[in-house]
FIPADREN-465062 format. One record per residue (C-alpha): x, z, y. Coordinates in nm, 3 decimals, decimal comma. Layout:
! residues N
((X Z Y)) ...
This chain:
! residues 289
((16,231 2,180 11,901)) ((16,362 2,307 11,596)) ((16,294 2,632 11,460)) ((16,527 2,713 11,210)) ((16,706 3,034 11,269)) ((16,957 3,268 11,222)) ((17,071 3,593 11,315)) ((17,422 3,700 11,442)) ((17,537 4,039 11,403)) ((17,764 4,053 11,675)) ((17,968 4,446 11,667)) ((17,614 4,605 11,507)) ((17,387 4,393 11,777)) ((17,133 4,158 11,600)) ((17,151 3,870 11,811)) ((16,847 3,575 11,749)) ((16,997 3,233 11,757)) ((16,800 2,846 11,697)) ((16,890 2,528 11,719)) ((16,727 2,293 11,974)) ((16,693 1,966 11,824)) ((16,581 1,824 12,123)) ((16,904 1,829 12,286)) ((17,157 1,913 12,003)) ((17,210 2,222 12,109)) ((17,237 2,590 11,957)) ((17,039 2,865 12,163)) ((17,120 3,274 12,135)) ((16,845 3,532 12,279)) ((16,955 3,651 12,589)) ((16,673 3,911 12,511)) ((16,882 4,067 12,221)) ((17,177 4,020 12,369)) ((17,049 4,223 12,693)) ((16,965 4,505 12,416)) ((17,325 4,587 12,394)) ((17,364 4,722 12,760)) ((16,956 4,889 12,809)) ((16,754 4,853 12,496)) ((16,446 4,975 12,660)) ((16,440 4,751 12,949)) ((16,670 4,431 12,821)) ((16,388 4,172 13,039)) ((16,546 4,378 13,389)) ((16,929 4,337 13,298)) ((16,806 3,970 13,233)) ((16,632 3,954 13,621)) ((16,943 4,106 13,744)) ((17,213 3,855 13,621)) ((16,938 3,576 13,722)) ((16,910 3,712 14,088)) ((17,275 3,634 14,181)) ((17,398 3,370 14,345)) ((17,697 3,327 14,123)) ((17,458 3,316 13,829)) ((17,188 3,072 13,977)) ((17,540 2,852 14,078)) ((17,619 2,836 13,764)) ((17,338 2,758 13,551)) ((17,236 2,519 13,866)) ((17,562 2,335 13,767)) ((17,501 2,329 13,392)) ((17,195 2,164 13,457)) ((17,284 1,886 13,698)) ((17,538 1,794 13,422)) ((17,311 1,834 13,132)) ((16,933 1,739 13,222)) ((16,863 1,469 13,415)) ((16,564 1,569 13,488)) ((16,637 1,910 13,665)) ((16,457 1,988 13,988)) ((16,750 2,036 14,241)) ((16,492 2,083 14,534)) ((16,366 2,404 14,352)) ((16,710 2,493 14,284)) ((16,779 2,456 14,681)) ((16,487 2,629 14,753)) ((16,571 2,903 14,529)) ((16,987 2,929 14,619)) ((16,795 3,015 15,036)) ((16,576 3,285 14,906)) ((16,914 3,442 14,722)) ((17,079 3,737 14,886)) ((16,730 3,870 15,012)) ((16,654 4,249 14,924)) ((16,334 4,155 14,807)) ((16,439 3,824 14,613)) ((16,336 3,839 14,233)) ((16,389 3,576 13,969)) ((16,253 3,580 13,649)) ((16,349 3,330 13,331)) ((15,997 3,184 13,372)) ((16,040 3,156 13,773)) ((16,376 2,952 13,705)) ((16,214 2,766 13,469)) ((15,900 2,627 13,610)) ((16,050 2,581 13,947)) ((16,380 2,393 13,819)) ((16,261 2,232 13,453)) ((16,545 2,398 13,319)) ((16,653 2,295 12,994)) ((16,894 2,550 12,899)) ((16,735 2,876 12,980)) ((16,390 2,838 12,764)) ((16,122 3,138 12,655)) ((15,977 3,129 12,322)) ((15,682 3,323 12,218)) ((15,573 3,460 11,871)) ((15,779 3,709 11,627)) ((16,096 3,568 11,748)) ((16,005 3,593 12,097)) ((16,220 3,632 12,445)) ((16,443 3,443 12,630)) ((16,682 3,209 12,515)) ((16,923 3,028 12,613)) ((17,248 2,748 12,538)) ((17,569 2,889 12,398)) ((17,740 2,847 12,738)) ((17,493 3,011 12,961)) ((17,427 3,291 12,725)) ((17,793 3,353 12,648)) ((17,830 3,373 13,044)) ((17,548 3,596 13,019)) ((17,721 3,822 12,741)) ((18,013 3,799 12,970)) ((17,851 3,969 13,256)) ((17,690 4,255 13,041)) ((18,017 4,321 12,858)) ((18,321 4,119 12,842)) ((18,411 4,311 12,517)) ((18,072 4,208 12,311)) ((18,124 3,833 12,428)) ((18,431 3,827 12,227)) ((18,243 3,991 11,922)) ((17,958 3,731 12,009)) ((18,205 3,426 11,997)) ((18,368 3,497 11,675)) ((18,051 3,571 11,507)) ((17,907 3,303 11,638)) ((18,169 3,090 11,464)) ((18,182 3,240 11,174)) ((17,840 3,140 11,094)) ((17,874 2,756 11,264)) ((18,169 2,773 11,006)) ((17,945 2,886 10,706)) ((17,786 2,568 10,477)) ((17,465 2,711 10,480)) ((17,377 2,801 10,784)) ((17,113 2,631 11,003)) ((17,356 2,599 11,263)) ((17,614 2,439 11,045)) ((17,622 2,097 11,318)) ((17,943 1,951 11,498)) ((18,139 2,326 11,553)) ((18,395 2,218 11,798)) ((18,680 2,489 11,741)) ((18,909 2,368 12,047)) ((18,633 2,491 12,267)) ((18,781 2,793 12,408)) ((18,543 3,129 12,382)) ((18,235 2,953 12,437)) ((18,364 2,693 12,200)) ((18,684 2,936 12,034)) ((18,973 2,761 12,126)) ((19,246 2,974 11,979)) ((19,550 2,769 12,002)) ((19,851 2,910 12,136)) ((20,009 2,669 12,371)) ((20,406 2,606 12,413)) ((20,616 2,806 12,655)) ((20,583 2,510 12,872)) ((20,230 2,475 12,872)) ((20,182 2,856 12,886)) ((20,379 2,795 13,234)) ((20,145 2,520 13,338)) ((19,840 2,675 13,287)) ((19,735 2,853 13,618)) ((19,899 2,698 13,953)) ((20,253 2,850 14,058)) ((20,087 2,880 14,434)) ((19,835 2,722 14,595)) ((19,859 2,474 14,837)) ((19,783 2,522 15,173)) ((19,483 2,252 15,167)) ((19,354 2,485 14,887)) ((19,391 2,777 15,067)) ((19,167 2,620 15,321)) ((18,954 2,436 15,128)) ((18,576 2,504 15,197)) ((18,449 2,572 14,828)) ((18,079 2,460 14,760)) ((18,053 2,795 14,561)) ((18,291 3,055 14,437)) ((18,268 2,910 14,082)) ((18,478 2,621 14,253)) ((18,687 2,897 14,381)) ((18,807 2,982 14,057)) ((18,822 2,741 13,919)) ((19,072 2,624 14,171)) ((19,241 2,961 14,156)) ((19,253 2,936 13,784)) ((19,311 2,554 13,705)) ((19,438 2,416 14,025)) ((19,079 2,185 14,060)) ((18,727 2,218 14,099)) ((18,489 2,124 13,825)) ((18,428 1,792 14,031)) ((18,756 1,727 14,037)) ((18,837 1,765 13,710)) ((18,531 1,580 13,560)) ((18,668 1,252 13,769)) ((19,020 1,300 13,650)) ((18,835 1,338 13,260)) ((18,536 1,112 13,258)) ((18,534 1,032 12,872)) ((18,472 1,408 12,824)) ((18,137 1,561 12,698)) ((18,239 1,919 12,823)) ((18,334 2,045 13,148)) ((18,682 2,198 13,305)) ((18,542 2,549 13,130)) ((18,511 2,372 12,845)) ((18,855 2,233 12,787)) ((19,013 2,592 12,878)) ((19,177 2,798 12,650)) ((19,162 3,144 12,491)) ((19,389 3,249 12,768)) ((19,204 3,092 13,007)) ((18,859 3,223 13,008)) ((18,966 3,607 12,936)) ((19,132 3,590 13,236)) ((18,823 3,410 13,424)) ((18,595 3,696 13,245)) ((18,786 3,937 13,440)) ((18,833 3,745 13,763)) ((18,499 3,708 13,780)) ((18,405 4,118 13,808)) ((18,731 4,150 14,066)) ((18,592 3,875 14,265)) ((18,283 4,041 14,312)) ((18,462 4,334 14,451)) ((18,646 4,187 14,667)) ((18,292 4,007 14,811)) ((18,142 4,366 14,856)) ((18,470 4,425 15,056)) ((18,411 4,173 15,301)) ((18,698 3,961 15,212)) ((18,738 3,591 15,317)) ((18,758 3,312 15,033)) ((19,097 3,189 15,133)) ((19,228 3,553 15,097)) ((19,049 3,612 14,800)) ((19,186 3,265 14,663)) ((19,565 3,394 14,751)) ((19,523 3,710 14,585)) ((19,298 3,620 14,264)) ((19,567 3,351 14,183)) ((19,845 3,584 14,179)) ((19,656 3,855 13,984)) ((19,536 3,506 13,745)) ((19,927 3,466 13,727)) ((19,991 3,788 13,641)) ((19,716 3,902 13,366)) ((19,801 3,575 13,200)) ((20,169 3,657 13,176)) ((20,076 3,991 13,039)) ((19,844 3,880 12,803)) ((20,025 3,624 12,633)) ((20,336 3,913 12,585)) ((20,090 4,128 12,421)) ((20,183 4,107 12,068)) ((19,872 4,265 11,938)) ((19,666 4,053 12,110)) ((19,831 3,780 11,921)) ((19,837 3,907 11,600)) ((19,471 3,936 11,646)) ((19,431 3,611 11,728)) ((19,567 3,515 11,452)) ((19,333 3,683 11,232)) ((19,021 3,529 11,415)) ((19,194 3,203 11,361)) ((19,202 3,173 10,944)) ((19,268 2,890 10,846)) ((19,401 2,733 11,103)) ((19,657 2,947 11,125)) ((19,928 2,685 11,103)) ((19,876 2,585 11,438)) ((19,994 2,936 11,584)) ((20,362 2,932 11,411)) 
């Protein structure tokens, strides 16, 4: 594993990043990155997001597509015990009972827990949608610099957790989230509510969109756009709420799509937003004209 690292200064926060060399991968501390919501106590903020279904989902599903070796009877075991007052999960827990690859703790000066781009910006996600965006950009900023350790195969169309920030055409911008869902996804029985919104979102599950794109390294999170994942970011929290309001998936699926519908619509007017985009974008700006 290589130890080379850097430090990104994401809005003031010193955030530890390495890159694994093992699996080609770039890893952020989810320690320092927990610092920005409870800087005495970032290890409990990092039990908390564990401890959730949602979150065991989807670093369970991260896995199965990234490390063939990854223990899906602990993961079973461990997706039971969930929802229990008393359940706890800590990174070393996850680890040892899964072989995770993409959650990993490192001792020493530099130590914590760490973890791969896409789980830790889901991670920065859930402590603050706001310092996942600062996160992102800073994060390419220094893929983008010659110098830097982490300098290897920076993917810009990756969208937020890879910085996509094309703007699409009128036409696509109308294609992006289902008009209305169809009554078999209404119905559908989702294996998790990531496939919930993801359906809600881009009209497929994660499944479904991996057989329709087999040639692809990423996943259907991977291919989405700016757009895209802000609006997941905050269907996400309003999903939750809805949960704690006893709502059934099929309603929830009816109304996140039209809320999906309409945040995207008003974020794509918001000229600001744009302009802002733009910045973030340098060079590339050609492709926004």
């Amino acid at each position: 594993m290589s130890k080379s690292r850097e430090i990104i200064n994401a809005n003031g926060t010193p955030v530890n990043a390495f890159r694994n060399s093992d699996i080609n991968n770039d890893f952020l501390s989810l320690t320092d990155i927990a610092k920005y919501k409870n800087k005495e106590a970032p290890n409990d903020i990092i039990k908390n997001w564990l401890r959730t279904r949602n979150t065991m989902e989807y670093l369970g599903l991260w896995e199965q597509m990234n490390n063939p070796k990854f223990n899906n009877e602990g993961f079973e075991k461990l997706i039971s015990e969930s929802g229990s007052n008393a359940f706890v999960l800590s990174p070393t827990k996850w680890i040892a009972q899964t072989d995770s690859i993409g959650i990993v703790s490192q001792p020493g000066r530099y130590g914590g827990t760490y973890a791969e781009v896409d789980i830790a910006f889901e991670f920065a996600s859930w402590v603050s949608p706001e310092f996942r965006l600062y996160l992102v950009r800073d994060y390419q900023q220094l893929k983008k610099n010659e110098s830097s350790h982490l300098n290897l195969d920076w993917n810009v169309n990756r969208a937020l957790s890879k910085v996509n920030y094309r703007l699409h055409t009128d036409a696509i911008k109308e294609s992006i989230i289902p008009l209305k869902l169809t009554k078999s996804q209404e119905g559908f029985h989702y294996a998790s509510e990531a496939d919930m919104l993801n359906v809600v979102l881009f009209g497929m599950t994660a499944r479904e969109w991996k057989k329709a794109n087999p040639n692809s390294k990423g996943n259907i999170r991977d291919a989405a756009t700016l757009e895209q994942l802000t609006v997941l970011a905050n269907l996400e929290s309003l999903n939750a709420e809805l949960i704690k309001e006893g709502l059934p998936i099929h309603k929830r699926a009816q109304k996140l799509n039209k809320i999906a519908r309409d945040q995207l619509t008003t974020f794509l007017k918001n000229q600001q937003s744009l302009s802002s985009l733009k910045k973030l974008k340098g060079t590339n700006n050609n492709l926004l004209q």
